[in-house]
TORDREN-254982 format. One line per field, with one value per residue: residue in one letter; x, y, z of N, C-alpha, C, O in turn; residue number from 1. Coordinates in steps of 0.02 Angstrom, whole numbers. Atoms other than C-alpha are relative to their C-alpha. Layout:
<lumbas>
residu	c(a;...)
n_c1	c(X;...)
n_c2	c(Y;...)
n_c3	c(Z;...)
ca_c1	c(X;...)
ca_c2	c(Y;...)
ca_c3	c(Z;...)
c_c1	c(X;...)
c_c2	c(Y;...)
c_c3	c(Z;...)
o_c1	c(X;...)
o_c2	c(Y;...)
o_c3	c(Z;...)
num	c(NUM;...)
</lumbas>
This chain:
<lumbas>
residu	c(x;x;x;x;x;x;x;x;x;x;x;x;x;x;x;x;x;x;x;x;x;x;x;x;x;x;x;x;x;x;x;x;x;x;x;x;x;x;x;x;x;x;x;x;x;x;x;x;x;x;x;x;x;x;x;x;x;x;x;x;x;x;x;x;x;x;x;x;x;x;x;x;x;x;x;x;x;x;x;x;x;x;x;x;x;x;x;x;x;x;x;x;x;x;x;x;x;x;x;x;x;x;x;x;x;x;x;x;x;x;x;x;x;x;x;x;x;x;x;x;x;x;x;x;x;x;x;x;x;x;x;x;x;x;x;x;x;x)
n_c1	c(16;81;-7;27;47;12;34;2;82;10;-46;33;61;-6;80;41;42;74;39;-14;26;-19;-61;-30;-63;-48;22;-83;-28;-22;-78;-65;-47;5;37;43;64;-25;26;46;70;29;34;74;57;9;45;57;28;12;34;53;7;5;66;37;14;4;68;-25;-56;-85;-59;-89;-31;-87;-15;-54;-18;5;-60;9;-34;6;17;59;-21;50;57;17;67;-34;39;-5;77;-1;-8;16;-5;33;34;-4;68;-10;-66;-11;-52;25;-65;16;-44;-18;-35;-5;-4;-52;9;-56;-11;52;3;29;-56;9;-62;-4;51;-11;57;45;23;51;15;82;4;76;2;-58;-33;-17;12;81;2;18;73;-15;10;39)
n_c2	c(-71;-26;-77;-60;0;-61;-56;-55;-37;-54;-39;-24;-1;44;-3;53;25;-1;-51;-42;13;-40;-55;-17;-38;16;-66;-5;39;61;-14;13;-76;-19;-24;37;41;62;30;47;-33;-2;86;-15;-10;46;43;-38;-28;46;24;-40;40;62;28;-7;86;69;-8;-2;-24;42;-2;-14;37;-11;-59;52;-42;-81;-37;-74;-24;-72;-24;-27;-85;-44;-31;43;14;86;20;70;57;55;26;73;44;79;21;79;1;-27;-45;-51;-55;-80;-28;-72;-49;-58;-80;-65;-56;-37;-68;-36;3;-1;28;51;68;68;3;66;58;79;33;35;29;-9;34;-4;24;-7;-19;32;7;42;-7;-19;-4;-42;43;1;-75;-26)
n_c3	c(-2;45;51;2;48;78;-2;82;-6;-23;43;78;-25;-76;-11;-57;41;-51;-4;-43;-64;-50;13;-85;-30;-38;-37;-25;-79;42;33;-37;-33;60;33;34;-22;-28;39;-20;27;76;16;-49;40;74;-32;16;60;32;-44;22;46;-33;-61;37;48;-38;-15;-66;-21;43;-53;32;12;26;57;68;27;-39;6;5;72;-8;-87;-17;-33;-37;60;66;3;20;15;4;94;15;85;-17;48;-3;-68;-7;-56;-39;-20;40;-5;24;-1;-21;0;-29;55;-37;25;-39;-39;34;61;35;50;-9;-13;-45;-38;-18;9;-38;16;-75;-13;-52;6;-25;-55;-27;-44;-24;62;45;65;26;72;8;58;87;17;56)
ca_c1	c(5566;5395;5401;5360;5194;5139;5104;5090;4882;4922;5066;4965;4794;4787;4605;4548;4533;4343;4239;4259;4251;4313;4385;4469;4610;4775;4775;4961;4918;4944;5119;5280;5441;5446;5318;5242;5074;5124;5100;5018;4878;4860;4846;4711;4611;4637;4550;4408;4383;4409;4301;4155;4156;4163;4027;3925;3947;3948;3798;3863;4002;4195;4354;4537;4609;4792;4843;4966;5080;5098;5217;5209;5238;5230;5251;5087;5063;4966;4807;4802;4633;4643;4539;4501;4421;4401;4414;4317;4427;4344;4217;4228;4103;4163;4306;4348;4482;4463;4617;4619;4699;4746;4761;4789;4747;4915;4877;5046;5054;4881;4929;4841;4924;4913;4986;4982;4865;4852;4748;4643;4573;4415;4314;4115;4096;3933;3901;4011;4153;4145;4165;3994;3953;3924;3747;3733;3749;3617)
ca_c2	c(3965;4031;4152;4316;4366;4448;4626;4683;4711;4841;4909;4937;4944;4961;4919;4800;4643;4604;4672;4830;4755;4868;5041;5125;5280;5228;5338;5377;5258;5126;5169;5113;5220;5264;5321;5177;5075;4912;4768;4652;4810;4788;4578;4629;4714;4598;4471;4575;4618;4429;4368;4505;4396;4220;4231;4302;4135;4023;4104;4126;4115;4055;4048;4103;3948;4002;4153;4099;4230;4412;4526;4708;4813;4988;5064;5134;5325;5404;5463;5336;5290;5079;5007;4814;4705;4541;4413;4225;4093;3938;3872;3695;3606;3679;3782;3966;4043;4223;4322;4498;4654;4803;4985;5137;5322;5400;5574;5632;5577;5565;5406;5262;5081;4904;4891;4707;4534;4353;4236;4159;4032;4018;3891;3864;3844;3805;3869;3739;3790;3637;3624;3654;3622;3782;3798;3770;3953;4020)
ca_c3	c(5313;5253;5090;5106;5060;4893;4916;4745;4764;4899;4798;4639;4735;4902;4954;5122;5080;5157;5261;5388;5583;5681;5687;5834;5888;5916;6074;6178;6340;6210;6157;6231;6281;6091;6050;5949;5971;6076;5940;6075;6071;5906;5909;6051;5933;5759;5902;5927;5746;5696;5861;5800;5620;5707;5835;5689;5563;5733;5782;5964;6071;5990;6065;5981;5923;5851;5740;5589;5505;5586;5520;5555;5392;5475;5660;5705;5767;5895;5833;5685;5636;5616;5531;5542;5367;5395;5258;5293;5220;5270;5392;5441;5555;5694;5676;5560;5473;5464;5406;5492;5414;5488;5381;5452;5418;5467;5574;5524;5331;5286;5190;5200;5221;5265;5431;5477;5444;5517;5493;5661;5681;5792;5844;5899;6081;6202;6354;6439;6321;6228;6044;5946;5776;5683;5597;5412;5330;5215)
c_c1	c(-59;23;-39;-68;-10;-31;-24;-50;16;39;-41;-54;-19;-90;9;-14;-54;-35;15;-42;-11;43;5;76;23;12;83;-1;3;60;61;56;24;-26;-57;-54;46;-37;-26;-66;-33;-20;-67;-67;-19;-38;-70;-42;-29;-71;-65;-27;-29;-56;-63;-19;-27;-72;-3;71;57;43;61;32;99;-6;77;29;5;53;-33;39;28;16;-80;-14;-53;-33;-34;-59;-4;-52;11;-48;24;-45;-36;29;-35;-23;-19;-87;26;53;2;60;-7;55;-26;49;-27;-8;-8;11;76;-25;36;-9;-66;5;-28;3;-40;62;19;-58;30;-61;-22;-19;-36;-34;-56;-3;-72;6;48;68;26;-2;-83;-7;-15;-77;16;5;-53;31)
c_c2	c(14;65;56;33;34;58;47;18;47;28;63;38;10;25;-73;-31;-40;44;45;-34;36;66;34;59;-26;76;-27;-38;-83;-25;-32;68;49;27;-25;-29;-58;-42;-48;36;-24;-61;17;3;-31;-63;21;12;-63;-51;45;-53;-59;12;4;-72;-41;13;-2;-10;-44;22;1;-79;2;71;-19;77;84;32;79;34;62;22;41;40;14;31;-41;-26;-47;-2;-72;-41;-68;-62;-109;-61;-63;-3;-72;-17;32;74;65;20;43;29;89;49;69;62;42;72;16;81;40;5;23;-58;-62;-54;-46;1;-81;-52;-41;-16;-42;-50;-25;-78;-1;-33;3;20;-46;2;-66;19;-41;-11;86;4;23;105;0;30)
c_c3	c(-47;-66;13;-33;-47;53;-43;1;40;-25;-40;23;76;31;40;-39;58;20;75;65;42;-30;56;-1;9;63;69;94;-31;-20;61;-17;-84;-56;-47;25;2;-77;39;6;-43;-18;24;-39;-73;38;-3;-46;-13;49;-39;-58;24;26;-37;-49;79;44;72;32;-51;47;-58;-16;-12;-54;-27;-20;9;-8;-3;-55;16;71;-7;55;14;-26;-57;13;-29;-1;-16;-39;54;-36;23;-45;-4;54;-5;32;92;30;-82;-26;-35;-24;9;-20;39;-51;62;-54;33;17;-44;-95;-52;-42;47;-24;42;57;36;-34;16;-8;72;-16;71;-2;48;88;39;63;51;-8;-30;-67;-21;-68;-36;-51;-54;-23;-54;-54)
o_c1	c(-66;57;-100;-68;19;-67;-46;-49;-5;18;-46;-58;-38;-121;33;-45;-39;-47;33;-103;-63;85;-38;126;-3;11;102;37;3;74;54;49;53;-8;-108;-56;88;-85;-50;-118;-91;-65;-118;-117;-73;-70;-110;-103;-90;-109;-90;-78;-90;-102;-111;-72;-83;-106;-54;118;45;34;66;55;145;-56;126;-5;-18;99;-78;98;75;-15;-98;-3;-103;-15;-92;-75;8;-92;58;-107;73;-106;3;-5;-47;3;-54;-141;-16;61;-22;99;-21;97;-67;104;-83;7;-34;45;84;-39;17;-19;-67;-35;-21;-16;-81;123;68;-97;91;-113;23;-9;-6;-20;-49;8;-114;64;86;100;86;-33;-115;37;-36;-97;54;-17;-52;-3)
o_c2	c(-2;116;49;42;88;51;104;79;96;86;124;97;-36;78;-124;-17;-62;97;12;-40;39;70;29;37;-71;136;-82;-32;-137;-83;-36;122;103;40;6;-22;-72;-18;-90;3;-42;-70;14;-34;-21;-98;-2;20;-69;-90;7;-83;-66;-15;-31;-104;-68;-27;-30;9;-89;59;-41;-93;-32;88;-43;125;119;23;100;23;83;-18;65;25;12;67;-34;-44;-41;24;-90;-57;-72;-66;-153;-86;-94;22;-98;13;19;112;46;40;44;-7;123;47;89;41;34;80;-5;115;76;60;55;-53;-73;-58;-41;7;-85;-25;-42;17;-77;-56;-41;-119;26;-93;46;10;-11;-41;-76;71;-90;19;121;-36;68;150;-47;52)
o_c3	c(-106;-59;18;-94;-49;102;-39;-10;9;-22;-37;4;112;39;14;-91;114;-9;123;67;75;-74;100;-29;42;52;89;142;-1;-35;122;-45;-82;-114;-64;86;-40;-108;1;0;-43;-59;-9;-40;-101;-1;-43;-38;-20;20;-81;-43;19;-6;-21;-52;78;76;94;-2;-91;95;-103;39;12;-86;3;-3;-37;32;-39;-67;-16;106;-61;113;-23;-73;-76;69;-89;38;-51;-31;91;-44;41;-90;-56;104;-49;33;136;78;-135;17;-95;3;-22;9;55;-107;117;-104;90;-32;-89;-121;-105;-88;107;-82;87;51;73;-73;20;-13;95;-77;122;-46;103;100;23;82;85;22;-38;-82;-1;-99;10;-94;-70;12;-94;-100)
num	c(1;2;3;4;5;6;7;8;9;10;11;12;13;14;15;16;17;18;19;20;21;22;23;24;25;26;27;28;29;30;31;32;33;34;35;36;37;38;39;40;41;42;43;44;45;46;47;48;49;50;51;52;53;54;55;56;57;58;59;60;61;62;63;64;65;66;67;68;69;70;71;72;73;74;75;76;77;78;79;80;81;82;83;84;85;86;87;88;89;90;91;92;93;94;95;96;97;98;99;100;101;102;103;104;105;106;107;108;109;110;111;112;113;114;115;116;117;118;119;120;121;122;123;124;125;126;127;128;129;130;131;132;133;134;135;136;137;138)
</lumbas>
């Protein structure tokens, strides 16, 4: 069984860690019979955010490899204004791992929370989708 991750920085602090990818409405043809934002939406768009990052280092196209660790902290409410950092832990010769968080304005509360993260892993592809080296970074 995996340990639970520290949360004490958003406790104490709560500040994105990285940089702002994406931001986007949770908007009510998203929701299930409950009212909440579907959480395969919400992988959807931590792809997006973390794909935006990736293609940027790989300097063209990438492809989703696996996503590691995904626990939802919060339900997430119609209207909410999500905002997606992501954080570059390592870039190989071919392959990324990005870790993508989530926050959200809440509509209702006004408070503002981590609502999920996972970490991706991407990887450099060529027009064939083969694997690609990625070029050196500056």
């Amino acid at each position: 069984m995996r340990p639970e991750p520290d949360m004490s920085h958003e406790e104490l602090d709560p500040v994105p860690l990285g940089d702002l990818a994406l931001q986007i409405t949770a908007l009510p043809r998203e929701t299930n019979g409950f009212g909440d934002i579907y959480g395969g939406w919400l992988v959807a768009q931590m792809d997006l955010a973390g794909t935006a990052t990736a293609s940027r280092l790989a300097a063209g196209r990438v492809a989703t490899v696996s996503i590691d660790r995904m626990a939802f902290m919060t339900p997430v409410a119609v209207g909410a204004q999500l905002s997606f950092y992501t954080h570059t832990l390592h870039v190989g010769r071919s392959s990324m791992r990005i870790q993508v968080e989530v926050w959200s304005d809440d509509p209702q509360s006004g408070e503002w929370r981590k609502v999920t993260d996972a970490v991706f892993v991407f990887v450099a592809i060529d027009d064939s989708r083969r694997t690609r080296a990625i070029p050196a970074q500056r």
